[in-house]
NUZALUM-255162 format. One line per field, with one value per residue (C-alpha): residue number from 1; z, y, x; residue in three letters. Coordinates in nm, 4 decimals. Example, Ala and Ser with C-alpha at 12.3 -4.5 7.8 and 13.67 -1.06 7.14 Angstrom:
// NUZALUM-255162
nr = [1 | 2]
z = [0.7800 | 0.7140]
y = [-0.4500 | -0.1060]
x = [1.2300 | 1.3670]
rest = [ala | ser]
***
This chain:
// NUZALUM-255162
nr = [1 | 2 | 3 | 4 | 5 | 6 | 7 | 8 | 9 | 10 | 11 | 12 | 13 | 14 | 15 | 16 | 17 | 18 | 19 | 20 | 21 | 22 | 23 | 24 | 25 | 26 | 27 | 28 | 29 | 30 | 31 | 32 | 33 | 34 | 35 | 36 | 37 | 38 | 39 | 40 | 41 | 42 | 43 | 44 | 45 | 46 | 47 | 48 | 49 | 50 | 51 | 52 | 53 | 54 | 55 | 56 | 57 | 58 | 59 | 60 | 61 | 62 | 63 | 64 | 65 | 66 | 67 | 68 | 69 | 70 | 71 | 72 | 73 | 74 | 75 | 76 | 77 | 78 | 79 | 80 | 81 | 82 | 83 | 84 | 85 | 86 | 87 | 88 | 89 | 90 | 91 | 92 | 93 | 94 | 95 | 96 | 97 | 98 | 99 | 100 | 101 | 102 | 103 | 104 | 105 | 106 | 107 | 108 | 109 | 110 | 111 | 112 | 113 | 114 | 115 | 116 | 117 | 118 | 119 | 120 | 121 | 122 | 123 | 124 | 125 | 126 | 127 | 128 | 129 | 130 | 131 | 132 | 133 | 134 | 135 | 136 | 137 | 138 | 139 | 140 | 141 | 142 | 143 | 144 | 145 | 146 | 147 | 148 | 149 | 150 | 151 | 152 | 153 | 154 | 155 | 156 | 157 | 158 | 159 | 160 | 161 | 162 | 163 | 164 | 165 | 166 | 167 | 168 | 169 | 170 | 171 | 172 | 173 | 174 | 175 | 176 | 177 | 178 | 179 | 180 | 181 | 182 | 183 | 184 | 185 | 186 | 187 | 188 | 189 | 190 | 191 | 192 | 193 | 194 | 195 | 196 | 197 | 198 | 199 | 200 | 201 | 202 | 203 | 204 | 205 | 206 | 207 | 208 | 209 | 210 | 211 | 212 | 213 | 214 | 215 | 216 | 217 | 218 | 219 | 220 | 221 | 222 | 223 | 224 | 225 | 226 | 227 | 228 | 229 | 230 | 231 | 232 | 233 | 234 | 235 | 236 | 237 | 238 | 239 | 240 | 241 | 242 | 243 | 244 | 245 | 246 | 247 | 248 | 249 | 250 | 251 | 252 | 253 | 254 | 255 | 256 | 257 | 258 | 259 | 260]
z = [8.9713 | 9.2542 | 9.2230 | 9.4845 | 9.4677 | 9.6147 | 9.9122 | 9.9839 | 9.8446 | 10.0807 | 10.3610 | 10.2522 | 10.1822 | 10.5267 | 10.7003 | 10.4776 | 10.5795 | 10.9333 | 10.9761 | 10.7722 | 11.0447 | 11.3128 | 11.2070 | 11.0067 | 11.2837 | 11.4423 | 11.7129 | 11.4345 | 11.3520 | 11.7264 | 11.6425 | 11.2778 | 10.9943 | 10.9303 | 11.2700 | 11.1490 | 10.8638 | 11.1037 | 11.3235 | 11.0911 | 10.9514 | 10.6548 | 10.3466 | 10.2174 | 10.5628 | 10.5806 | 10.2061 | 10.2756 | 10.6493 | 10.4973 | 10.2138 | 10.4160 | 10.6939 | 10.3658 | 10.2709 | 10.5719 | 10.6701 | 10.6219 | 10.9669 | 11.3154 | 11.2987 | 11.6492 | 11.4816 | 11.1715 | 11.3788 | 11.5994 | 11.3173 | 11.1082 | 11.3973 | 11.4519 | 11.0450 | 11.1378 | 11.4405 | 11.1683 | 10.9647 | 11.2176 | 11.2782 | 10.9527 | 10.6490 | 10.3712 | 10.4749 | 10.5271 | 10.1780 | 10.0002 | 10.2061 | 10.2671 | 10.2303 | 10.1749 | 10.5426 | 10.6308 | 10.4313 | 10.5801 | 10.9559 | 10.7953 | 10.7276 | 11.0968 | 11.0146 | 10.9837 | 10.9787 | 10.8732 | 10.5420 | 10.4849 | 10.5651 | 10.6168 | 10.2415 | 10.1218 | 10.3563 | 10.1589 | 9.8361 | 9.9012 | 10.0000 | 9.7511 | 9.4683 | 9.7049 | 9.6395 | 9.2895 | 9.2934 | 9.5108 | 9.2844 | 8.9252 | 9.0356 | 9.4263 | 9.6306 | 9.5620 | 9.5341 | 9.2357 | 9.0633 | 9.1442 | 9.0410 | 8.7147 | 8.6029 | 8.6931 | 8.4777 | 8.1989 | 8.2239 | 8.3616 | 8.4948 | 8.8699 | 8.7633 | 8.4948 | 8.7393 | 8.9717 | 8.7012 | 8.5884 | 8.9214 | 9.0127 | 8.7158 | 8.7783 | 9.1605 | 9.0446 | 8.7896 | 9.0109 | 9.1076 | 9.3684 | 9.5083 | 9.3340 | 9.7046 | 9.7278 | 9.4412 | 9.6348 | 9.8792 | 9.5970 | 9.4414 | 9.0544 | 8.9125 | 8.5666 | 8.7279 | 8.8706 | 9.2425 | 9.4231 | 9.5025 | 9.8465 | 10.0452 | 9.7044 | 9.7421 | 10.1131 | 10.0650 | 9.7696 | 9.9525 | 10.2399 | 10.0427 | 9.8095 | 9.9976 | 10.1081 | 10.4157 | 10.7311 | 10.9383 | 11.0320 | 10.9004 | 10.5384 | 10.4139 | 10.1223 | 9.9665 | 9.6438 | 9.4953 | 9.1217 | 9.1651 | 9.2194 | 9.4976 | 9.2190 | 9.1028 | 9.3666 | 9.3772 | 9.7500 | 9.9473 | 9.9144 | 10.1309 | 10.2994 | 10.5323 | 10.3312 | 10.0728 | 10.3238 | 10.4010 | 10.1258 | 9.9823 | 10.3187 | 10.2351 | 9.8616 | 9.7616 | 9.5920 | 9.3832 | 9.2666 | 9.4649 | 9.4125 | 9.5949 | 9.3109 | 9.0559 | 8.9073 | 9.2332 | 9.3546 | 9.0412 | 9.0700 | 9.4623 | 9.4121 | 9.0786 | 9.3086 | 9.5944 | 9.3530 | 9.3350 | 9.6822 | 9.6217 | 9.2850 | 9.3635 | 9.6644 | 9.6596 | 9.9081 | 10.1894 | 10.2387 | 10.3529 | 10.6855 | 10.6635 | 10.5574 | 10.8284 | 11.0804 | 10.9268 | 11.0225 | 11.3583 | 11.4848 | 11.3239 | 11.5977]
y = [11.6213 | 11.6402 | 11.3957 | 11.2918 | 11.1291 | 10.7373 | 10.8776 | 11.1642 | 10.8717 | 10.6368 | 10.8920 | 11.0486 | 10.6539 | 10.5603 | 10.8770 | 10.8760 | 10.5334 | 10.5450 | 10.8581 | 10.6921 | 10.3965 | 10.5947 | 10.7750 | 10.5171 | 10.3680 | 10.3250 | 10.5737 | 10.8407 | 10.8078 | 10.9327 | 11.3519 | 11.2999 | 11.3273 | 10.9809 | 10.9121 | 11.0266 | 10.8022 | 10.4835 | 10.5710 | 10.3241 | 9.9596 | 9.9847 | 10.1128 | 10.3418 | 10.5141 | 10.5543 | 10.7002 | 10.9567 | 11.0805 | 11.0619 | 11.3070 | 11.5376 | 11.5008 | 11.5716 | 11.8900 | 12.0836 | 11.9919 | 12.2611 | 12.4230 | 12.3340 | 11.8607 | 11.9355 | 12.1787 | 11.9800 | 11.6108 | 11.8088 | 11.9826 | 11.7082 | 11.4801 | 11.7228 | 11.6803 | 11.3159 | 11.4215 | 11.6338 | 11.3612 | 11.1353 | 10.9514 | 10.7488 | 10.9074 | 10.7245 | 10.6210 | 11.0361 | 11.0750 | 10.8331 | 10.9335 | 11.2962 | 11.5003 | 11.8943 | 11.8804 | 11.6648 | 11.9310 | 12.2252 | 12.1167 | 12.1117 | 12.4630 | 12.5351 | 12.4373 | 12.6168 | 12.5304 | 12.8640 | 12.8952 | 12.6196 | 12.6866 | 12.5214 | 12.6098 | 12.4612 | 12.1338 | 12.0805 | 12.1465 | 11.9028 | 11.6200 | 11.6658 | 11.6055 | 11.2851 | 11.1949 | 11.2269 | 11.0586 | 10.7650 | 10.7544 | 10.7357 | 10.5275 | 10.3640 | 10.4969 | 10.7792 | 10.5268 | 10.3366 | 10.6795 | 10.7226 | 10.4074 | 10.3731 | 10.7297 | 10.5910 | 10.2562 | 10.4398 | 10.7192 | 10.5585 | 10.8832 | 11.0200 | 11.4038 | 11.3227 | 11.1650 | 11.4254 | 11.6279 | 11.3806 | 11.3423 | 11.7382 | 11.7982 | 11.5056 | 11.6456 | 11.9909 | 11.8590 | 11.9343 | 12.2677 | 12.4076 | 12.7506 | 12.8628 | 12.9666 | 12.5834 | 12.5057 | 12.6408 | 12.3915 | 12.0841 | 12.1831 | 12.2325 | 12.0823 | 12.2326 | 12.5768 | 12.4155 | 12.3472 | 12.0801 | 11.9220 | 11.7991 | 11.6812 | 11.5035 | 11.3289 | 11.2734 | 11.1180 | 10.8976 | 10.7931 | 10.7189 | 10.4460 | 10.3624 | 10.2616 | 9.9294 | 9.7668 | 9.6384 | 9.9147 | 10.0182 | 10.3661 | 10.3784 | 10.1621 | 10.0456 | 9.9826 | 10.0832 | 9.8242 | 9.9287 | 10.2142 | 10.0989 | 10.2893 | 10.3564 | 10.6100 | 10.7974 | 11.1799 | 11.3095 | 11.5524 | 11.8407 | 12.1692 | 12.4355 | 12.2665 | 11.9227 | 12.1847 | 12.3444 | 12.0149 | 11.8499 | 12.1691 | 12.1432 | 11.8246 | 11.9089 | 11.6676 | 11.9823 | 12.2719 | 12.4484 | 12.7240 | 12.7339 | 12.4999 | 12.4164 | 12.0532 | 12.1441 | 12.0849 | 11.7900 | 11.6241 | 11.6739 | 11.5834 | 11.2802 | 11.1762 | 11.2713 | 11.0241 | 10.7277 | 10.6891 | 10.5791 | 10.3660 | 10.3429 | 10.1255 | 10.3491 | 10.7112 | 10.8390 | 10.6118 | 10.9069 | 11.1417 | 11.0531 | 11.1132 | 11.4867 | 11.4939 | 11.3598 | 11.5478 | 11.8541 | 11.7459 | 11.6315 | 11.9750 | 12.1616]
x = [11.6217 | 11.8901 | 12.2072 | 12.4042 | 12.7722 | 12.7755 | 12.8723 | 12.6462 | 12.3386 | 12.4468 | 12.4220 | 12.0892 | 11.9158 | 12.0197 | 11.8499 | 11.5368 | 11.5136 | 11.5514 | 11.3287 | 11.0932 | 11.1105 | 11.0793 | 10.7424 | 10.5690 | 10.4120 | 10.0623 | 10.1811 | 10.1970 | 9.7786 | 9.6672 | 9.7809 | 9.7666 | 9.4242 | 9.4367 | 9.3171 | 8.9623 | 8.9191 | 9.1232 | 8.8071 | 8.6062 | 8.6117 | 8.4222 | 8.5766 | 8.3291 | 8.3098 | 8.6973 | 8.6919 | 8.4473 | 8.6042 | 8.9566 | 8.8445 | 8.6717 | 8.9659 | 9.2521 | 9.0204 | 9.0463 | 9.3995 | 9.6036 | 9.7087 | 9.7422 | 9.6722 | 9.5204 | 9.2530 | 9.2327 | 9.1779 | 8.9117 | 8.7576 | 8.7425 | 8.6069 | 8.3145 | 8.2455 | 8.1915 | 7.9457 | 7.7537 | 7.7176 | 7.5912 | 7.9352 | 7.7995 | 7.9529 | 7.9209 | 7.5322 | 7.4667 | 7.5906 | 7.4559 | 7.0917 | 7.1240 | 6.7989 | 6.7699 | 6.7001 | 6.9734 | 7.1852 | 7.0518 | 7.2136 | 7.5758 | 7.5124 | 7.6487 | 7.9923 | 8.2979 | 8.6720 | 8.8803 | 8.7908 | 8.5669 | 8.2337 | 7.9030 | 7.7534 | 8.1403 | 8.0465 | 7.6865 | 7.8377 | 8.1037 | 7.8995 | 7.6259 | 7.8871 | 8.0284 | 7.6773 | 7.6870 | 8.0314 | 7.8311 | 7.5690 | 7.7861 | 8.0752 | 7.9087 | 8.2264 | 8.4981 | 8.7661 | 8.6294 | 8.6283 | 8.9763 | 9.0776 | 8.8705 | 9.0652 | 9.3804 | 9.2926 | 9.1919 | 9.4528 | 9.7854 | 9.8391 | 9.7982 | 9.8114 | 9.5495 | 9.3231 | 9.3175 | 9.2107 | 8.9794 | 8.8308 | 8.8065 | 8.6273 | 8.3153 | 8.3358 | 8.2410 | 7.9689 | 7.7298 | 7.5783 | 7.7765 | 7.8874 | 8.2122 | 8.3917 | 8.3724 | 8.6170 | 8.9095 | 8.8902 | 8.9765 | 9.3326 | 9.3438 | 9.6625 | 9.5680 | 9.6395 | 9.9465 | 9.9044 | 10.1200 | 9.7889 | 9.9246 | 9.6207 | 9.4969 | 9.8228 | 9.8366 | 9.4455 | 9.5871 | 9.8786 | 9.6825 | 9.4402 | 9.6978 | 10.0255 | 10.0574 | 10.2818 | 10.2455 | 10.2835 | 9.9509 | 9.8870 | 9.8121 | 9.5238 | 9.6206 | 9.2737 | 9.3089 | 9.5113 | 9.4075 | 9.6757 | 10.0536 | 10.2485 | 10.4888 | 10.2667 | 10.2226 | 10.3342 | 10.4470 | 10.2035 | 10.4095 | 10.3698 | 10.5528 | 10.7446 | 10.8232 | 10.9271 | 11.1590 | 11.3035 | 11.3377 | 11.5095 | 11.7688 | 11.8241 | 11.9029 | 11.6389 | 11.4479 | 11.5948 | 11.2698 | 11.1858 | 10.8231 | 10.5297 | 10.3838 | 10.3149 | 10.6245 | 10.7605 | 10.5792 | 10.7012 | 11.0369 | 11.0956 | 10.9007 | 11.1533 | 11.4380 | 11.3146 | 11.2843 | 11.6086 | 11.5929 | 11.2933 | 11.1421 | 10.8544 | 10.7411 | 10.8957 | 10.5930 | 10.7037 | 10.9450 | 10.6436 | 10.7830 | 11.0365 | 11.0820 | 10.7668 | 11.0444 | 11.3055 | 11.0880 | 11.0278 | 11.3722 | 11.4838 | 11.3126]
rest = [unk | unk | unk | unk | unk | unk | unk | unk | unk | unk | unk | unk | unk | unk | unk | unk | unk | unk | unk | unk | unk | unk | unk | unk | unk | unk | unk | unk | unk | unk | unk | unk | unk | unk | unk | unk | unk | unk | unk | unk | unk | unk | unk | unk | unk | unk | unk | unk | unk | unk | unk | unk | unk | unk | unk | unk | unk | unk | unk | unk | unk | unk | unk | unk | unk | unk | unk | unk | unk | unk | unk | unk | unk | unk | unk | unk | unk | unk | unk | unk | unk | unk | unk | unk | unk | unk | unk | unk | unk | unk | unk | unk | unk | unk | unk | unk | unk | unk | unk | unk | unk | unk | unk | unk | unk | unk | unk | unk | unk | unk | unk | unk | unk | unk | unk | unk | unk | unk | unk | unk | unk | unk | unk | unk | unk | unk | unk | unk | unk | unk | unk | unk | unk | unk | unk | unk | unk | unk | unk | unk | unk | unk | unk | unk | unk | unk | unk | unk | unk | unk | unk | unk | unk | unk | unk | unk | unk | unk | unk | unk | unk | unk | unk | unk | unk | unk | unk | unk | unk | unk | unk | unk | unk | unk | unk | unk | unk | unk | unk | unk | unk | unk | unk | unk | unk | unk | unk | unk | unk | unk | unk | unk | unk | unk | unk | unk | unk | unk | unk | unk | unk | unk | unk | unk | unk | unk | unk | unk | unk | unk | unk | unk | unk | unk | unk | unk | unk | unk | unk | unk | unk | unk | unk | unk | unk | unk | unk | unk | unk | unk | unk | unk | unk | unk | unk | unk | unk | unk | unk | unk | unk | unk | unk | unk | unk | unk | unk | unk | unk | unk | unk | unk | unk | unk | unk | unk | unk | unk | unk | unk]
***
């Protein structure tokens, strides 16, 4: 975990803090994922767009908001209703569907174990939060969680699309989907549904280019994008707020952008 002298912590709190003021705003949902799932006032319907939104976003956000925004036209701009009621021949229209690598067999596979999920636990959230109750533990719960997703009979291309932290991956649009239902403020962006899970607990969605940043900033010393990683960049940014390390998400976002 990276230290910092009073001096140097005094300078890095006050620009994590006023990047992260600058970008956690409602002006940052428009280009962003979370604009699909903010599309919706029910719950269940923002649980289901936000995962589907979080497993195609890798990319260009332009591509991933359209992309993700047609997903919701394929599913009848109802999600959690066309899970919970999908037929075969519902099914069979998603087949039609492609973002990059995720494909329309990937798209049927995916919702038929949100059904499952639906059926088990009535929406994805309670699943995640009933792991996290009995667990204490956000890396076990992912694990947890991508094990009952892939109960189900499913295509194996399909499991690449759902990061495995027991192989090690940073897991970052897992995290960037839990942050979004877990964080809590008035700000406008993040939900903050899920109040079984404490911000506290939360791990930061790390990828290339928060990796790159946080690593300019010194706020990250391992080299690697991996859990390993994720772990230690989000220990390093409690120090600058224990009870809500992820807040900083903007902020290496902003970081990135005011660096260009």
């Amino acid at each position: 975990m990276a230290q910092f002298s009073d001096y140097n912590f005094e300078q890095m709190y006050e620009l994590l803090e006023s990047l992260h003021d600058k970008f956690n705003c409602e002006e940052f949902i428009e280009h962003d994922p979370i604009s699909v799932p903010h599309r919706y006032t029910d719950n269940r319907d923002r649980e289901i767009a936000g995962f589907m939104a979080a497993t195609i976003a890798w990319g260009n956000r332009k591509a991933i908001v359209r992309s993700a925004n047609r997903m919701m036209e394929y599913m009848d701009f109802a999600p959690y209703q066309f899970v919970t009621q999908a037929q075969q021949s519902d099914l069979e229209r998603l087949s039609t569907y492609v973002h990059r690598t995720f494909n329309g067999q990937d798209f049927i596979d995916f919702v038929r174990a949100l059904q499952s999920i639906c059926q088990r636990h009535n929406t994805i959230g309670e699943l995640f939060q009933s792991s996290y109750a009995s667990t204490q533990s956000i890396a076990q719960t992912l694990s947890d969680v991508r094990r009952e997703f892939f109960s189900v009979e499913h295509n194996e291309h399909c499991q690449k699309h759902f990061s495995s932290i027991d192989k090690g991956a940073a897991c970052k649009r897992l995290n960037m989907y839990l942050r979004w239902f877990v964080r809590r403020d008035n700000r406008g962006v993040d939900f903050g549904s899920w109040t079984k899970i404490p911000m506290s607990a939360l791990y930061l969605p790390l990828d290339v280019h928060s990796g790159n940043m946080g690593r300019s900033l010194g706020l990250l010393t391992r080299r690697q994008n991996d859990w390993k990683a994720t772990a230690e960049i989000t220990q390093t940014l409690r120090q600058f707020c224990a009870e809500d390390p992820v807040k900083y998400d903007f902020a290496l976002f902003g970081a990135g952008i005011n660096s260009k």
